[in-house]
C-alpha positions as CSV (number, residue, x, y, z in Angstrom):
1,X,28.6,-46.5,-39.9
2,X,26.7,-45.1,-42.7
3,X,23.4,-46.6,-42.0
4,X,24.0,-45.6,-38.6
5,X,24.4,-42.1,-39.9
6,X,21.4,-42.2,-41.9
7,X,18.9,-43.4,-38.8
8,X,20.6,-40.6,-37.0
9,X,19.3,-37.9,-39.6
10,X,16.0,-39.7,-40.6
11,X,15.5,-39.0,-36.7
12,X,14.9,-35.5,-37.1
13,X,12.6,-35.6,-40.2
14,X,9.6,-35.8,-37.4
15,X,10.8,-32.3,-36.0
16,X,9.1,-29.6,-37.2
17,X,10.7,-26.4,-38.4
18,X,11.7,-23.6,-35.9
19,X,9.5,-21.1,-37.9
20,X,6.5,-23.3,-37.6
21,X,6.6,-24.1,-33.8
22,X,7.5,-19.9,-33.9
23,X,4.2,-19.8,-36.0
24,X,1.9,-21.9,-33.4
25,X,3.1,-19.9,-30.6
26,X,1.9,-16.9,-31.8
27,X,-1.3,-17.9,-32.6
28,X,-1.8,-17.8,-28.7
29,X,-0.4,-14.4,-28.4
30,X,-1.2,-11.9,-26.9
31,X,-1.7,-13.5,-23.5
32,X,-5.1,-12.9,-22.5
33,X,-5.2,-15.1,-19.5
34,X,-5.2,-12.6,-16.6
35,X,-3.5,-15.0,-14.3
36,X,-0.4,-15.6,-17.1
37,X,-0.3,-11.8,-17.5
38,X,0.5,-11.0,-14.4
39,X,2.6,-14.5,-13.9
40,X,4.9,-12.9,-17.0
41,X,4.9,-9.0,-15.1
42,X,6.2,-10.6,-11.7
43,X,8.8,-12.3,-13.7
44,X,10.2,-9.7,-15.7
45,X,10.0,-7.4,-12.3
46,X,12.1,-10.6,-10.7
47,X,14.1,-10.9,-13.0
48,X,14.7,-7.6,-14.7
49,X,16.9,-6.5,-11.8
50,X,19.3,-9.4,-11.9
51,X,20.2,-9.3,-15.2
52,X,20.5,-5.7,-15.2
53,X,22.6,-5.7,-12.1
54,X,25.1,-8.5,-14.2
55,X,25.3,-6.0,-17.2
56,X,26.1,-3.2,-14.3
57,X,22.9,-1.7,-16.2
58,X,20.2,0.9,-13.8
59,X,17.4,-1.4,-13.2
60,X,15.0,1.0,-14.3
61,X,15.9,0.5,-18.0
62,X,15.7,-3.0,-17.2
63,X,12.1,-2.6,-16.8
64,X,11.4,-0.3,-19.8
65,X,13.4,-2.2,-22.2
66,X,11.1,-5.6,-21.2
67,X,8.2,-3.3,-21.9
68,X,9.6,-2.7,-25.3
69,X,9.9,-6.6,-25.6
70,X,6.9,-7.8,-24.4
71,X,4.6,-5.4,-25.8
72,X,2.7,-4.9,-29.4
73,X,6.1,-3.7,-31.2
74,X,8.2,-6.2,-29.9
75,X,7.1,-10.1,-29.3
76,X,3.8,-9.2,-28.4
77,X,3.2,-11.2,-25.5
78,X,1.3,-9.0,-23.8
79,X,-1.0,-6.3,-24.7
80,X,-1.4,-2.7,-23.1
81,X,-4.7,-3.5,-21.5
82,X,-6.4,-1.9,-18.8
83,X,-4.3,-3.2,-16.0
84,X,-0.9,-1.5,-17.5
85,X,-3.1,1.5,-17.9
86,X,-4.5,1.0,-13.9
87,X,-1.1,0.3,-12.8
88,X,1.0,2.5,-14.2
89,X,-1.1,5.4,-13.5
90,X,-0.8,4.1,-9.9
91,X,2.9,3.6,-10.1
92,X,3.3,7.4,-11.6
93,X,1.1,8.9,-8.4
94,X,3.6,7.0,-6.8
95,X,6.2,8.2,-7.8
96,X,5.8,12.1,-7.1
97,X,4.4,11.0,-4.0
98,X,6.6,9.5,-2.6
99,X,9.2,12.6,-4.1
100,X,6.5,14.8,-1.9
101,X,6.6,12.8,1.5
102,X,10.2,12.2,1.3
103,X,11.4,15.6,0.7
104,X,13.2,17.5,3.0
105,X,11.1,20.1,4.1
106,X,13.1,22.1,6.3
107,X,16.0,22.0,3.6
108,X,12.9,23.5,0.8
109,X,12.0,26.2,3.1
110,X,15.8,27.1,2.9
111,X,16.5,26.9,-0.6
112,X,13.1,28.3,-1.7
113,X,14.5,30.8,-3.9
114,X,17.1,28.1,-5.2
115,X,14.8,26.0,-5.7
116,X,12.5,28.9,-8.1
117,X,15.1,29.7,-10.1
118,X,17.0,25.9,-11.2
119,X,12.5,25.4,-11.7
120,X,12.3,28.4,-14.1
121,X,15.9,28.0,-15.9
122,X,14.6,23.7,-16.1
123,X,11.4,25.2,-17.9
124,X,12.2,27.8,-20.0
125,X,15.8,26.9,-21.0
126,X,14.4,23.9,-23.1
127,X,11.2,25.3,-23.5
128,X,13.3,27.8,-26.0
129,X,15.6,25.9,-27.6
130,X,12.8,23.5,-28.6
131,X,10.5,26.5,-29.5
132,X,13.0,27.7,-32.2
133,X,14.0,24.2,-33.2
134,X,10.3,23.1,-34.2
135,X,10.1,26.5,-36.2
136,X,12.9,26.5,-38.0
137,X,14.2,23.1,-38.3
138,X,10.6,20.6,-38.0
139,X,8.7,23.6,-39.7
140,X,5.4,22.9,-37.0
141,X,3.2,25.6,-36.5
142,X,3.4,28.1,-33.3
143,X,0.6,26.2,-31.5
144,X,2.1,22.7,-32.3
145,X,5.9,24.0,-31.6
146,X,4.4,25.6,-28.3
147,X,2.7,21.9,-27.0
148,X,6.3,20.3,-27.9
149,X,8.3,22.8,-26.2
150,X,6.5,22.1,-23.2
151,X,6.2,18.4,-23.4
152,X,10.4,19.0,-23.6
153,X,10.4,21.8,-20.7
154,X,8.3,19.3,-18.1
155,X,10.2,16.0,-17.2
156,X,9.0,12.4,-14.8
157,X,10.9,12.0,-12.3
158,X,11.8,8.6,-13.1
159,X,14.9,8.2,-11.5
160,X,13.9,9.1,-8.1
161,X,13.7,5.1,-7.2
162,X,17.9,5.3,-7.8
163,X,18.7,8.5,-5.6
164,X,16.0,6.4,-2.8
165,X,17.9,3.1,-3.4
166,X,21.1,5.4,-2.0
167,X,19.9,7.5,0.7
168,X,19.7,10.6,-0.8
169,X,16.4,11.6,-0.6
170,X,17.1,14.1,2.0
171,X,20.2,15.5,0.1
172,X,20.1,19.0,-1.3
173,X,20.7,18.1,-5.0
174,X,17.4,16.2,-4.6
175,X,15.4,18.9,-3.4
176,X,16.4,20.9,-5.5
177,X,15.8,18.7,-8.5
178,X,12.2,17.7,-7.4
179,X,11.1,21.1,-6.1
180,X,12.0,22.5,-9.9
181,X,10.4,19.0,-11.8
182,X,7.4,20.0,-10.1
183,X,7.8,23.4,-10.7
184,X,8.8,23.2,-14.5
185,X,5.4,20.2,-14.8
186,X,2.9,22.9,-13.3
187,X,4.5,25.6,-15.3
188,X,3.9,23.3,-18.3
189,X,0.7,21.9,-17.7
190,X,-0.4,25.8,-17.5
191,X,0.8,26.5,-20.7
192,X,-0.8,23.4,-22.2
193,X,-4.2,24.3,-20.9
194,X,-3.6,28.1,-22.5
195,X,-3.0,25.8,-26.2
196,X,-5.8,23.8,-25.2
197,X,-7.8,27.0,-25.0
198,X,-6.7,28.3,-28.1
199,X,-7.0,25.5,-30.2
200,X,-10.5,24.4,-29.0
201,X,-13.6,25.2,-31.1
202,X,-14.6,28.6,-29.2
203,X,-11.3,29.9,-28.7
204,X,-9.8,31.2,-25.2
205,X,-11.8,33.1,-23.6
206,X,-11.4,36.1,-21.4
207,X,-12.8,34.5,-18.3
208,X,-10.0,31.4,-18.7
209,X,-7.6,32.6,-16.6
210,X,-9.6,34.1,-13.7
211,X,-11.1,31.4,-13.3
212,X,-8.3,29.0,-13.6
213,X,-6.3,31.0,-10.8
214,X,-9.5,31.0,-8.9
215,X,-9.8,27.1,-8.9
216,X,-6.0,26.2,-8.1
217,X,-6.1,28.9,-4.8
218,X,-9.6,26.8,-3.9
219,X,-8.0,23.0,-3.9
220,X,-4.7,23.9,-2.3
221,X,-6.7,25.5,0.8
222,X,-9.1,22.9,0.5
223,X,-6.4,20.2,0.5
224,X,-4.2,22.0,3.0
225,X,-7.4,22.0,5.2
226,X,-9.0,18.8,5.1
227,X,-6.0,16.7,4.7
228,X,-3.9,17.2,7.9
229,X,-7.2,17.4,9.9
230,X,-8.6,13.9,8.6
231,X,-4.8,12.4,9.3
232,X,-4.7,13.7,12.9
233,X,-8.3,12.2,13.5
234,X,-7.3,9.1,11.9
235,X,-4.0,8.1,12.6
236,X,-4.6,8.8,16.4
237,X,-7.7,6.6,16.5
238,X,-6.3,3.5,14.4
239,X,-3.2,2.2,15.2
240,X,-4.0,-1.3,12.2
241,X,-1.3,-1.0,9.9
242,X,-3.2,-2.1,6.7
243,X,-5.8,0.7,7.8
244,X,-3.6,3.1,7.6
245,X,-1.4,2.6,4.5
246,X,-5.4,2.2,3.1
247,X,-6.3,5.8,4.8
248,X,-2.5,7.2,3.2
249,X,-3.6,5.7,-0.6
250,X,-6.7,7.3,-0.4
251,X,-5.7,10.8,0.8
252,X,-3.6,10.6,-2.5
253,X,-5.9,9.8,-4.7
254,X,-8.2,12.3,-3.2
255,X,-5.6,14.8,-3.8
256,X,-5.3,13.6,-7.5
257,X,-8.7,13.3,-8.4
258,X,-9.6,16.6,-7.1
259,X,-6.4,18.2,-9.1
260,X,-7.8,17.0,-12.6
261,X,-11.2,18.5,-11.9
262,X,-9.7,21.7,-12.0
263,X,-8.0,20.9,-15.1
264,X,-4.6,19.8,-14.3
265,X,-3.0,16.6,-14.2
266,X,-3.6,14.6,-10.8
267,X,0.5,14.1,-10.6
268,X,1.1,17.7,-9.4
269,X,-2.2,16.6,-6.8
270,X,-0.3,13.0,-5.5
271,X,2.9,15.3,-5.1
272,X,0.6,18.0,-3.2
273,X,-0.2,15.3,-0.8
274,X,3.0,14.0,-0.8
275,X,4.2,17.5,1.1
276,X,1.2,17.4,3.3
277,X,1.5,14.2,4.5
278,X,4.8,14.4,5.1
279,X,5.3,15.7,8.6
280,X,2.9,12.9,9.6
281,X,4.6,10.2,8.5
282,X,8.4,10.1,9.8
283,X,10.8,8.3,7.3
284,X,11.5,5.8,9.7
285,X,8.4,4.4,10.6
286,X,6.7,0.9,9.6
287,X,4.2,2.4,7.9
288,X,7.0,4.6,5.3
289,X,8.5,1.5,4.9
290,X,4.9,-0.3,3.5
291,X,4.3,2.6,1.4
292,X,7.9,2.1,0.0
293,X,8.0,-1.7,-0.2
294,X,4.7,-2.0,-2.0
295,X,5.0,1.0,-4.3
296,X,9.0,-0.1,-5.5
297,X,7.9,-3.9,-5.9
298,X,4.4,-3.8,-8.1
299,X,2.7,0.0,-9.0
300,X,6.6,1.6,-10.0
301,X,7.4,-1.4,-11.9
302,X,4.3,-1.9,-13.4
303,X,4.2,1.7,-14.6
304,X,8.3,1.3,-15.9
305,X,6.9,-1.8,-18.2
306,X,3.8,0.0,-19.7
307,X,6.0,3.3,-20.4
308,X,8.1,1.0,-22.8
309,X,5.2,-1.3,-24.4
310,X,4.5,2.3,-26.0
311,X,7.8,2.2,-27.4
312,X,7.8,1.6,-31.3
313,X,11.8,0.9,-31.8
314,X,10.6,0.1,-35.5
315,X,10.0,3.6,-36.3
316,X,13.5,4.2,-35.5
317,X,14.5,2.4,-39.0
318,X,11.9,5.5,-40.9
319,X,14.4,8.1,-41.5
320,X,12.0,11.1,-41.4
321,X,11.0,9.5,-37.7
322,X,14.6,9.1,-36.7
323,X,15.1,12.9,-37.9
324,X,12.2,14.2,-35.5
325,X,13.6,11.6,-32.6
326,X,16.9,13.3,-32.9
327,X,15.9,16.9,-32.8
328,X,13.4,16.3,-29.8
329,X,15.8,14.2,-28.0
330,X,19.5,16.5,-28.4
331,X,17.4,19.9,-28.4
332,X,15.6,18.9,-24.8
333,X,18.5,17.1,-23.5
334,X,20.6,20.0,-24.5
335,X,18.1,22.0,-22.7
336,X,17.8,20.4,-19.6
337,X,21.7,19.9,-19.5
338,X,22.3,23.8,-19.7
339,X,19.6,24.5,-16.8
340,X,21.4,21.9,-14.6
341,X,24.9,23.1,-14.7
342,X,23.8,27.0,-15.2
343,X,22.2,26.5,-12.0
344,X,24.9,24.4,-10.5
345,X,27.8,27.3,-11.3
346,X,25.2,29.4,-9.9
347,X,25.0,27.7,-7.1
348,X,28.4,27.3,-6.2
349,X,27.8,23.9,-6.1
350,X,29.8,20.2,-7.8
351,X,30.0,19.3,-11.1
352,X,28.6,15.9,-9.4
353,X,26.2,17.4,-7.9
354,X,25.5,19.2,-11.7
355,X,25.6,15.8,-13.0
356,X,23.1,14.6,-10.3
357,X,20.7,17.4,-11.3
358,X,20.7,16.7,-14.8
359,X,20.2,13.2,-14.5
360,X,16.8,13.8,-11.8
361,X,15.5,16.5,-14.8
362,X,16.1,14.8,-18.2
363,X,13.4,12.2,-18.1
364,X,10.2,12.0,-20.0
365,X,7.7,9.7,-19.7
366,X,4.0,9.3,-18.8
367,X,3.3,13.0,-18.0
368,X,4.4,13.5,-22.2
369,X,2.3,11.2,-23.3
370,X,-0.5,12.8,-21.5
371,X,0.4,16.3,-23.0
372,X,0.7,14.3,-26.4
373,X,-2.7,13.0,-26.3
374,X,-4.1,16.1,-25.2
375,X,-2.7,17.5,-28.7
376,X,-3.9,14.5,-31.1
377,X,-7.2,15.0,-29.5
378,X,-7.2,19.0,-30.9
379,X,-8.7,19.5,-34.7
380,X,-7.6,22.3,-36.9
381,X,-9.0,24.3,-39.5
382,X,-7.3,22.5,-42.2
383,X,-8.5,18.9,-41.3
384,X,-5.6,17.5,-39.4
385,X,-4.1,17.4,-35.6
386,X,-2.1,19.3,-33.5
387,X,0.1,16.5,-33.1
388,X,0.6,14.7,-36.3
389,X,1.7,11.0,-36.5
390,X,5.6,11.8,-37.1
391,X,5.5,14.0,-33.6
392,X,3.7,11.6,-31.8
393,X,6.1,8.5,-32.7
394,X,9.1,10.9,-32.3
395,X,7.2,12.1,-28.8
396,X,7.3,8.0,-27.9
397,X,10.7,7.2,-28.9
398,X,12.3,10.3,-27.7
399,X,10.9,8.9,-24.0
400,X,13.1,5.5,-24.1
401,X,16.2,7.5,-25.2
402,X,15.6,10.3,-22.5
403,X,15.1,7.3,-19.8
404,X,18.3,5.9,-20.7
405,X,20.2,8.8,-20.5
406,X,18.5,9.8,-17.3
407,X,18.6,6.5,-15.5
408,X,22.6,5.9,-16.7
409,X,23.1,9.6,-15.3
410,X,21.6,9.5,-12.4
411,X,22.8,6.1,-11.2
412,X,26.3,7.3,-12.1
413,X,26.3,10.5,-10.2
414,X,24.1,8.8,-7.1
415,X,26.9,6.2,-6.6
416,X,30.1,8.8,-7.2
417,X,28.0,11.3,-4.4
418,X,27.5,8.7,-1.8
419,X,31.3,7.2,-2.1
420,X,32.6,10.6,-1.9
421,X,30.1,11.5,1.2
422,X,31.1,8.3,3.2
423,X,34.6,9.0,2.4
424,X,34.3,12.3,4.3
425,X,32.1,10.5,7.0
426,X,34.6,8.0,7.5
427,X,37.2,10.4,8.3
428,X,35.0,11.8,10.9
429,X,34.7,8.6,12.2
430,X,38.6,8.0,12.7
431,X,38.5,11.2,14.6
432,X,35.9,10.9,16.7
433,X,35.4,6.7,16.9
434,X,35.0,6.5,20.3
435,X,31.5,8.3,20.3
436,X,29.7,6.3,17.0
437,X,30.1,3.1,18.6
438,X,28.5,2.7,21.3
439,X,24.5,2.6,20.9
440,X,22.2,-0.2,22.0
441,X,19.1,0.7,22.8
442,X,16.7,-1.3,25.3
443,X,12.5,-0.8,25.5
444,X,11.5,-2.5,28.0
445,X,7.3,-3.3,27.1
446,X,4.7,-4.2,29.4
447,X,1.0,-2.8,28.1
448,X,0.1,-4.1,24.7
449,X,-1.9,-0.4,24.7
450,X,1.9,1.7,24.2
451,X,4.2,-0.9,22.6
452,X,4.1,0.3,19.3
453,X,4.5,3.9,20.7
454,X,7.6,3.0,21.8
455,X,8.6,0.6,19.2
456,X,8.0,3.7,16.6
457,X,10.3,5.9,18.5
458,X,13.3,3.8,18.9
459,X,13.1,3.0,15.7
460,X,13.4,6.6,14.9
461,X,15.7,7.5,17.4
462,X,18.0,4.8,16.1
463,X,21.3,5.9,14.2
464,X,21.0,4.5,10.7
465,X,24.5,4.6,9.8
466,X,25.2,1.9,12.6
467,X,22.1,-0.6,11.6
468,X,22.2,-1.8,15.3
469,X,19.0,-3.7,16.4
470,X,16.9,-3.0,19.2
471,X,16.5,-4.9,22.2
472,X,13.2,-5.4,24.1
473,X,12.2,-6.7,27.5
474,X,9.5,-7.8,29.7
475,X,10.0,-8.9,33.1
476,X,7.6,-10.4,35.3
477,X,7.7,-10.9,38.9
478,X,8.6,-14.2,40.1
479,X,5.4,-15.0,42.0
480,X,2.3,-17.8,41.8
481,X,1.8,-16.2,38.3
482,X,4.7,-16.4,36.4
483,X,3.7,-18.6,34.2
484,X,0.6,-17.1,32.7
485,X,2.9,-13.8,32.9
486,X,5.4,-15.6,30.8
487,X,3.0,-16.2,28.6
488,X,1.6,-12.9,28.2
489,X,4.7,-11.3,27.9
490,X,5.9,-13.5,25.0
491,X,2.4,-12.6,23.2
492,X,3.9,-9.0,23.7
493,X,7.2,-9.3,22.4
494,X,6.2,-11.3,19.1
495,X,3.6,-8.5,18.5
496,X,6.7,-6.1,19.2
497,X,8.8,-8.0,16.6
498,X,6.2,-8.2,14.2
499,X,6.7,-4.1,14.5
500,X,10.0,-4.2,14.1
501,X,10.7,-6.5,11.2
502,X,8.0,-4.3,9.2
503,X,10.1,-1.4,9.4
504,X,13.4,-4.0,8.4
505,X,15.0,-3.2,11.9
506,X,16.7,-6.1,13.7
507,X,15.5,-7.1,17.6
508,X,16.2,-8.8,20.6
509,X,13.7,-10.1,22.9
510,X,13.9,-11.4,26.4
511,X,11.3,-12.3,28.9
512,X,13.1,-12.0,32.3
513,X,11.7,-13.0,35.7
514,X,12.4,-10.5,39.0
515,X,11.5,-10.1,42.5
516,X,11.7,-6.3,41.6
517,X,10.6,-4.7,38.3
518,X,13.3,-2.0,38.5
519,X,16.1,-4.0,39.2
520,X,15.2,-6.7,36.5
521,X,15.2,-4.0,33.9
522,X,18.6,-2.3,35.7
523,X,20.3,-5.5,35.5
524,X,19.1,-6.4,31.4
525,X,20.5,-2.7,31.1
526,X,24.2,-4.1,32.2
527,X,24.1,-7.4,30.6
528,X,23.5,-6.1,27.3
529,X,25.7,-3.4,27.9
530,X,23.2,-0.7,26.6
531,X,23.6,2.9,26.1
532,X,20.0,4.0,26.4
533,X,16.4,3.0,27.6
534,X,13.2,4.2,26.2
535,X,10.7,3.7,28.9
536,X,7.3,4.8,29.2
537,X,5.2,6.2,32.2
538,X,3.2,3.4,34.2
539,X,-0.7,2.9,33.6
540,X,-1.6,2.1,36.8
541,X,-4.5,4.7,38.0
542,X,-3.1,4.8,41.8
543,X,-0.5,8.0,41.5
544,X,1.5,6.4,44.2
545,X,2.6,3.5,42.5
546,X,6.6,4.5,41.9
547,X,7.5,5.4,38.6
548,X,10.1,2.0,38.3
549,X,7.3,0.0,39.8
550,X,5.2,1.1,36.6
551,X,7.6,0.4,34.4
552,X,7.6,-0.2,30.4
553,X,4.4,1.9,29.1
């Protein structure tokens, strides 16, 4: 037994220490292999959600806390190259745009005047507080206090994937909250410009604002013009599906680019298009759902990871660092909190609904950092920056803690609004169940020229409460050509289920033979026990050819 002991611990003396196979690893990190990179990204983004959905944890801090691990200051697996920096400016323009083409117009044009004053109170409340708390408690100068009271007063709207993940795009609360984060960003990125002006080398000069007003008046009637007309041309000539999501990036990015030539930062540009696009683009369509799909599952992501590999949570253990974290983070959160439930009392609307507006305005990220560079980049007379080093860790750290808050906020008061709104719909629903359960809608399709037509507007006509599928139809006449008719019209319905599974709706096909077009589509009308047919007008240039014997577009 005891040589038998001994063999068994001799057998480890060829394993080499943890620290050293720790040690050899390292020495092939960072990962510069491009293919690894983005092997390890499409992980975390896999897997991020999972385990964040186990620890009942908003996915989005998922993502920003496997930046903070993978990055410089934690294992340093990766580094903050120019992908993260291509990315996740793509995945912020993605983010206000898709807060701009979601947005309930109609409900904005009603609460316009709600929607100014929750944007001024979300601006200037914390724009105060953190004024006179960088005077008197962080002892910055004016011009310093005046670039951190507006990095607090703007906010990223970070957590508009949660209030999309629920439904509640549409909702009040979140057009409210967007309308004023844009509102309180523009208001903020004026201001900074004004610093800019002042702190640069020849001072501001009279001219500035003149000809500031001048160029923001000149891009949003340029935009306003040129982008609806190049969308009608567009979109009526090309039906192609990857063409058009193409044509819908680069109006964006038009949009952006053409907002930081005028000086301003290209978000409030991607959101501008965002609003102009959106009347174009119906929520229910196949092509909302590609711009959704491919923005929540590689350019938000990708952005979420690079906001936390700038996340030092070492500085967090340097107590004059943890002193400016705490004063930027309570003061702006205190801020932001008093704007959203002032406004909410106001409003004479739920402390839920309060909660949800704090949680949409509290969050700062990329658009921070940008203000934050802006000031490191600005010399002063006595040598040093606008933004010292303290600030611009503090700036950094304060964004993880904001996100949390945010993200945990939001999800809470997202979940909490939609239980108690499908409570009340439910109730409805007992009342009057006889009328929500009966719709089945049929499209019968003949010309590959109008199927997607129709495909597009039972999709939208559809009630999305129910999730019922869609049934569609082709009948050919039983005759010496049924077979090559068959074969056509099953062609026909896979291209029509192509349609529908891109959108994420459910479908029915059938190819049915008839002696009589209108009867075949009559009798598939009974069978399936449909409430309504979408049907288009026949093709056929004679103009007395009977409407049913020109059925189906």
């Amino acid at each position: 037994m005891k040589k038998t002991f001994n063999f068994q611990l001799s057998s480890f003396d060829f394993l080499v220490p943890l620290h050293q196979i720790f040690g050899k690893i390292t020495m092939y990190l960072p990962i510069t292999s491009p293919t690894i990179a983005f092997f390890v990204v499409l992980i975390i983004i896999l897997i991020a959600p999972i385990v964040m959905s186990k620890l009942r944890i908003p996915h989005i801090i998922g993502m920003v806390l496997a930046g903070v691990i993978i990055g410089r200051y934690g294992l340093n697996i990766l580094e903050r190259d120019s992908s993260f920096e291509l990315f996740g400016r793509v995945g912020l323009l993605y983010i206000i745009f898709l807060a701009g083409i979601e947005m309930d117009l109609e409900g904005l044009k009603k609460n316009l005047r709600d929607v100014g004053i929750f944007g001024m109170l979300t601006f200037l409340v914390p724009f105060c507080i953190t004024y006179v708390a960088g005077i008197s408690i962080l002892h910055y100068s004016p011009l310093a206090t005046t670039l951190l009271a507006c990095i607090m007063a703007s906010n990223t709207l970070i957590a508009y994937p949660i209030v999309a993940r629920y439904g509640l795009q549409k909702h009040h609360v979140t057009t409210l909250s967007v309308g004023a984060s844009m509102l309180s960003l523009f208001t903020s990125l004026v201001v900074v410009a004004a610093v800019v002006g002042m702190g640069g080398e020849g001072g501001g000069e009279w001219y500035f604002w003149p000809l500031f007003f001048v160029k923001l008046v000149g891009y949003c009637a340029a935009m306003l013009y040129v982008i609806p007309r190049l969308t009608r041309l567009f979109l009526r000539r090309y039906s192609d599906s990857v063409m058009q999501y193409i044509f819908v990036m680069a109006m964006m990015f038009m949009s952006a680019a053409c907002c930081e030539l005028i000086g301003l930062e290209g978000v409030l540009g991607a959101f501008l298009s965002g609003l102009i696009l959106n009347r174009f683009i119906p929520i229910m369509s196949p092509l909302m759902n590609r711009i959704e799909f491919i923005g929540n599952a590689l350019f938000i992501p990708y952005f979420l990871i690079g906001v936390g590999m700038l996340i030092n949570i070492r500085l967090l253990l340097m107590p004059e660092v943890l002193f400016i974290v705490m004063v930027i983070a309570v003061v702006g959160t205190i801020g932001k909190a008093l704007a959203a439930y002032i406004s909410c009392i106001g409003f004479k609307m739920s402390w839920l609904e309060g909660h949800l507006m704090f949680g949409l305005t509290s969050a700062h990220a990329a658009g921070s950092i940008a203000m934050a560079m802006i000031g490191v980049k600005i010399a002063l007379p006595d040598g040093g920056y606008l933004v010292d080093d303290g600030m611009m860790n503090g700036i950094v750290t304060m964004i993880l803690l904001t996100c949390i808050i945010s993200t945990i906020t939001t999800e809470s008061s997202a979940k909490a609004l939609v239980l108690k709104e499908e409570e009340s719909k439910l109730s409805d629903k007992q009342r009057f169940s006889d009328s929500f359960d009966d719709e089945k809608i049929l499209i019968p399709v003949k010309y590959p020229e109008t199927c997607d037509t129709l495909m597009h507007l039972a999709i939208m006509m559809r009630n999305r409460e129910l999730n019922r599928g869609l049934i569609a139809l082709n009948v050919v006449y039983d005759d010496d050509d049924v077979e090559q008719n068959q074969r056509k019209g099953q062609q026909l319905l896979e291209h029509v289920t192509q349609t529908a599974n891109a959108a994420d709706v459910r479908i029915q096909t059938q190819v049915r033979l008839a002696t009589n077009i209108g009867n075949g589509i009559k009798h598939a009308f009974k069978e399936y026990d449909c409430s309504e047919i979408i049907l288009g007008v026949h093709m056929h240039p004679n103009s007395r050819r009977v409407f049913w014997h020109g059925y189906s577009d």
